[in-house]
N, C-alpha and C positions, 0 to 999 in steps of 0.2 A: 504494500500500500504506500501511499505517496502523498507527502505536504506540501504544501506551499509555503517555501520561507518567507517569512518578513510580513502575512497580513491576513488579515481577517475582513468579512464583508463587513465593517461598521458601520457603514452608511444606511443597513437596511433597518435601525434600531426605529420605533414608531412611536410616534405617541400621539394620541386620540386628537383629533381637531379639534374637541371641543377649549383644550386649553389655547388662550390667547398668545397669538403673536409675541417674541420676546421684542424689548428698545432694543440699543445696539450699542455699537463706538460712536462717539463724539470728537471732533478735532476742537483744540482749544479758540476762541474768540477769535478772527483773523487771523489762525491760521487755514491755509486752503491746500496744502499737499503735505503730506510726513509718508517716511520710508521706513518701517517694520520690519528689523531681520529677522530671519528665519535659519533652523540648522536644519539641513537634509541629513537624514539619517538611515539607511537602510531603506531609502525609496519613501519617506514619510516627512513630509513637513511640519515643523516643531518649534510654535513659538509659547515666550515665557509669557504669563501673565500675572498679578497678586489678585488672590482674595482676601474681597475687603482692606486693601491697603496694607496687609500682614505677610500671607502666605503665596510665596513664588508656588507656581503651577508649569510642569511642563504641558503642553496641549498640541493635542496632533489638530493644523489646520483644514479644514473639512468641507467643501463645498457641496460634499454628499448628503452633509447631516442636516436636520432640521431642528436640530434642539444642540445647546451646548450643555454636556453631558461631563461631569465630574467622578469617577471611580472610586476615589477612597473616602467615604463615609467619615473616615475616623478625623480628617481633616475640616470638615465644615463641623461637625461636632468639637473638637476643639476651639473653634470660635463662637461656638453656641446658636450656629445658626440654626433656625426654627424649618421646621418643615410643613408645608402647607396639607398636601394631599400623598397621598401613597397611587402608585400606578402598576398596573400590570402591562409590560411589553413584549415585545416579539425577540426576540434574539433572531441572529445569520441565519437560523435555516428556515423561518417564517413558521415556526410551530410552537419552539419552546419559550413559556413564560417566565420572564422575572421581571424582581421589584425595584422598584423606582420610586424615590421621593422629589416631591416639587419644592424648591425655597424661591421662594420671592424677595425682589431689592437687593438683591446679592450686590455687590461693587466688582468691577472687574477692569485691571486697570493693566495697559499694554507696557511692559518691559521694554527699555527705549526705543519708544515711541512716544510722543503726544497722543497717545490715544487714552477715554476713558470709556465705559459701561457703566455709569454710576447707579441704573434701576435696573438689572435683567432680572430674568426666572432662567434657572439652570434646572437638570434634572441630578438628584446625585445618588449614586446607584446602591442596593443595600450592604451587595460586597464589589469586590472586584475580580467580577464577571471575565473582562477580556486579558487581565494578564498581558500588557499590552507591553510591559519589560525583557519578555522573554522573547518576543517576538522582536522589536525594534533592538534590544543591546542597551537601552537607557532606560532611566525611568522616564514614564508617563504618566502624569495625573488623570487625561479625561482629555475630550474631546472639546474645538473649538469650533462650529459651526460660524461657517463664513459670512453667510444672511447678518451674522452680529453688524460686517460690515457694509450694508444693502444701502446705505443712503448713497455710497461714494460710490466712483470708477474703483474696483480694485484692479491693480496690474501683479502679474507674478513675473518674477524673471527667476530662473529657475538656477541659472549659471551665476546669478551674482548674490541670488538666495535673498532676495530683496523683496517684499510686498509695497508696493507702491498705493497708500491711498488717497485720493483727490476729488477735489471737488469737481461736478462734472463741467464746468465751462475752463476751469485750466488746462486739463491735457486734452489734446486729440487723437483717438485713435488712426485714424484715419491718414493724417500728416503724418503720423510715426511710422505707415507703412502695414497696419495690421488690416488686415482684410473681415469683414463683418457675418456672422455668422447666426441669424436669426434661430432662437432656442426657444423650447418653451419652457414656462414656469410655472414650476408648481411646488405645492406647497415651502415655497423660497429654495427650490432646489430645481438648479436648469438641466433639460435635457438636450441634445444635440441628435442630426440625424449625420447617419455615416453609410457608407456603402462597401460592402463586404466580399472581398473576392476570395472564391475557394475555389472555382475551377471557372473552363472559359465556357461553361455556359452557365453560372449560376452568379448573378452578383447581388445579393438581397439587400435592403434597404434598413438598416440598423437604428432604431433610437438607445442613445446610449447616458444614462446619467453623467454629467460634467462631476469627477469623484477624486479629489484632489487626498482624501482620507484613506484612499485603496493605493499600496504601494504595489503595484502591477501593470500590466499592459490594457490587456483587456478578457473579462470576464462575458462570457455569451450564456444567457439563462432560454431554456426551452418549458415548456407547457406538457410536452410528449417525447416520447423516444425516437422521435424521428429528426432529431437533429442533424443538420449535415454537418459533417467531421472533415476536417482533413483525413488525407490518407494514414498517416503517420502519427497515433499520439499516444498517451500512456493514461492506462486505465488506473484510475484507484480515488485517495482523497487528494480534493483540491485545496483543501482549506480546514480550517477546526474551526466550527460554530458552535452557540451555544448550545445548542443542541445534538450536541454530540460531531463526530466528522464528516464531512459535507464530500458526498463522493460526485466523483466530474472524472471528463479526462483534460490532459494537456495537449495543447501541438501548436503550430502556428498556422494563422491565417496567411494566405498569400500578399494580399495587399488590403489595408484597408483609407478608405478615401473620404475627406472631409472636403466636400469643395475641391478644389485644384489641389489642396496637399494629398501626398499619397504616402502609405508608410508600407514597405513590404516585408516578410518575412514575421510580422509581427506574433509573440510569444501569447499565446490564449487560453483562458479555460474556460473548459464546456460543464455548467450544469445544470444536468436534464431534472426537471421537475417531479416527483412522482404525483402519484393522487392526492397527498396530505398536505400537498406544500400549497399555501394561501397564495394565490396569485391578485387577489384584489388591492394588495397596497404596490402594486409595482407600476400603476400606471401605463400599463400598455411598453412596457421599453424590453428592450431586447436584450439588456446588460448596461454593463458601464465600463468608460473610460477612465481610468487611473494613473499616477505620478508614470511611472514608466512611458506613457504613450506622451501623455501632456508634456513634459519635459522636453519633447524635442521640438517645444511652442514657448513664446513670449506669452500668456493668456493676459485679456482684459477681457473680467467680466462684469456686464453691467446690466445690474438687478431690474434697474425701473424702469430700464425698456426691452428686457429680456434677449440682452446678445450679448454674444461669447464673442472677440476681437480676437485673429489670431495672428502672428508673427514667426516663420521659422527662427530658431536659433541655431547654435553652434551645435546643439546636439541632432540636430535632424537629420542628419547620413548616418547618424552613430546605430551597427548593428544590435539587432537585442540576439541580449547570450543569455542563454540559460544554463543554471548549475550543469556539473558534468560528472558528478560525483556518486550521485544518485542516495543520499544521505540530506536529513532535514536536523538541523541542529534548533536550539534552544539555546538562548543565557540565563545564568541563574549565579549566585552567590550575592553578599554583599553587593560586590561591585561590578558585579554582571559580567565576570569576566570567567567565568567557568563555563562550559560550550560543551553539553552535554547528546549525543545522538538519541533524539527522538523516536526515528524509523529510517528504518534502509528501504529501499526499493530491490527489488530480487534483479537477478541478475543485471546489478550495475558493476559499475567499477568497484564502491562502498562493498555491494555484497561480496564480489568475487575478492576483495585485501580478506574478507574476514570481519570487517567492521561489524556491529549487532547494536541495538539499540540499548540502552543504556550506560554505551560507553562516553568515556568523558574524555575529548582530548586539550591534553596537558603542552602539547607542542606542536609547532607547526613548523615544517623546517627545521631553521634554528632557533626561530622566534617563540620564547615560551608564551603560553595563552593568554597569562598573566598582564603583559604591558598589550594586549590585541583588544579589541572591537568587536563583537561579533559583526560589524560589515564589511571590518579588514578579514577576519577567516573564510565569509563567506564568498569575496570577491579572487580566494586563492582558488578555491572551486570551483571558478565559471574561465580560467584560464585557457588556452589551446588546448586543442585532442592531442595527447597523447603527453601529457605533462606529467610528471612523476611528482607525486605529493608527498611526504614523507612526514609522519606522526606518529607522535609518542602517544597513547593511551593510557589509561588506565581503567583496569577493570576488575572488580570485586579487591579492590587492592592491590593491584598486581599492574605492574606498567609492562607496556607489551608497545613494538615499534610494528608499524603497517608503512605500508606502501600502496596508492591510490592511483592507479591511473587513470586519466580524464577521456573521456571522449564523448561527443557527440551523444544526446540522448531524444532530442526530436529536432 
């Protein structure tokens, strides 16, 4: 069976319409543009913010989400924030229920930035549900729903890691060279349409959620098993939802086309719906696009007249690689520096060293794990076919040295 490193579907978290609209950011008195860094991390944009003027928060930025969504409970409770209502939500795989409390008047205030939130309503979860450390390599507080910033232009620039917000008569899209892309919107979450090539007679018409909180390429959801597949991909799980693991296969798409831009070879997952899975909160979309694919764009997107501005960047020849190892790692310890094998995939390279799940590796090369990243381990895994990887393990006590050779796996 088979993970997907580095994400989980967050974006699909729901909460009832009947709660109102959250405020948003504010830019201070005459100012009309500020620049909000961001760190990329394992394919996930990550900006700081404080609650209530106290507590730094990291917060994955989210154009997927519709609620800004807080994980550790135990953190607004130290500030004694009050809880409104309790909710029952959907988790990743549209079945399984958890709890949710609502706080109102929360402060939320952007790490440099001039930016403030001084009234939102956050959702803050009763445990932490998504584990969102092991996956990314950092800590993560909870999710930051982009709509916070819906008044302005937001601009992403993905290579200088910069969120640009502004007032909409200071910048132009347009004169900057970004070409217009009419979305629709819904529930303050835009979708785009794309066109999908899998073979030369099939090119289908994709709506895709605009998903800046998905650290991947692109995700395709079907209704029925009659999904068209590439020729080539790997059956198993795609993802951990909360509802247990979310099975899809992988492969790539041949090309897919937004307008004039065209991206090929692009890296995919397929998953097929079965009977139990709620199709009524999806909006009619066919999947979404995620940090991997957007990345090879400047994006400006703009809420209050629902278009998505796009610009190639420096990344936009850039091939997508997928791991070659056939091994899904985890971070855990204190400091997240302990990189423990989750699941092998059977006859990979992973399988055939020996490697088994549960093993912990202690080295890489010569670099022990210790001063690494899990995005620095898992970028030695996506290197050229035929790369010799050489790690020190440990397993039930016992360090044991593997050799890993890379190759091609879709």
């Amino acid at each position: 069976m088979r993970h997907i490193p580095g994400w989980l579907v967050f974006s699909l978290l729901l909460l009832p319409a009947a709660v109102k609209p959250q405020s948003g950011f504010l830019m201070p008195p005459g100012v009309r543009q500020v620049e909000w860094p961001f760190d990329y991390v394992n394919n996930f944009m990550v900006v700081t913010v404080t609650l209530n003027g106290t507590i730094p928060l990291k917060m994955i930025f989210d154009t997927g989400a519709e609620h800004t969504v807080l994980c550790r409970r135990e953190l607004s409770d130290l500030l004694g924030i009050r809880y409104d209502r309790e909710f029952r939500l959907l988790g990743a795989d549209m079945k399984t229920e958890l709890t949710a409390y609502l706080a109102r008047n929360v402060r939320l205030d952007a790490m440099n930035a001039p930016l403030a939130a001084p009234d939102v309503d956050i959702l803050v979860l009763q445990e932490d549900y998504f584990r969102f450390e092991s996956y990314a390599g950092i800590d993560i507080h909870g999710i930051l729903a982009a709509n916070t910033l819906s008044d302005y232009l937001v601009r992403i620039n993905y290579l200088q890691k910069i969120i640009t917000v502004s007032v909409h008569d200071v910048f132009s899209p347009e004169r900057a060279g970004f070409l217009p892309f009419p979305a629709e919107l819904y529930r303050k979450k835009l979708y785009l349409r794309a066109d999908l090539g899998f073979d030369a007679d099939s090119v289908p018409r994709a709506k895709l959620l605009l998903d800046t909180g998905a650290a991947l390429p692109l995700l395709l959801i079907s209704s029925d098993s009659t999904m068209k597949l590439p020729q080539s991909v790997l059956p198993g799980q795609i993802g951990m939802g909360l509802g247990g693991d979310l099975q899809g296969y992988i492969g790539r798409v041949r090309d897919v086309s937004i307008g004039k831009y065209r991206q090929s070879g692009v890296i995919s997952y397929f998953q097929v719906a079965d009977s139990t899975f709620n199709m009524s909160f999806m909006n009619g979309r066919t999947g979404i696009a995620g940090n991997m694919l957007l990345n090879r764009f400047q994006l400006v997107v703009d809420y209050q007249h629902a278009v998505v501005w796009l610009k190639p960047s420096g990344n936009f020849r850039k091939k997508y690689v997928y791991d070659r190892s056939g091994m899904y790692l985890l971070a855990s310890g204190n400091s997240l520096n302990e990189f423990v094998v989750e699941s092998v995939l059977a006859d990979s390279p992973a399988s055939e060293a020996g490697i088994l799940p549960g093993d912990q590796i202690v080295q890489v090369g010569l670099a022990p794990a210790r001063i690494l990243r899990l995005q620095d381990v898992l970028k030695v895994f996506q290197k050229k076919s035929g790369k010799k990887v050489r790690l020190l393990i440990l397993r039930d006590g016992v360090k044991i040295r593997k050799t890993v050779v890379l190759r091609n796996l879709i």
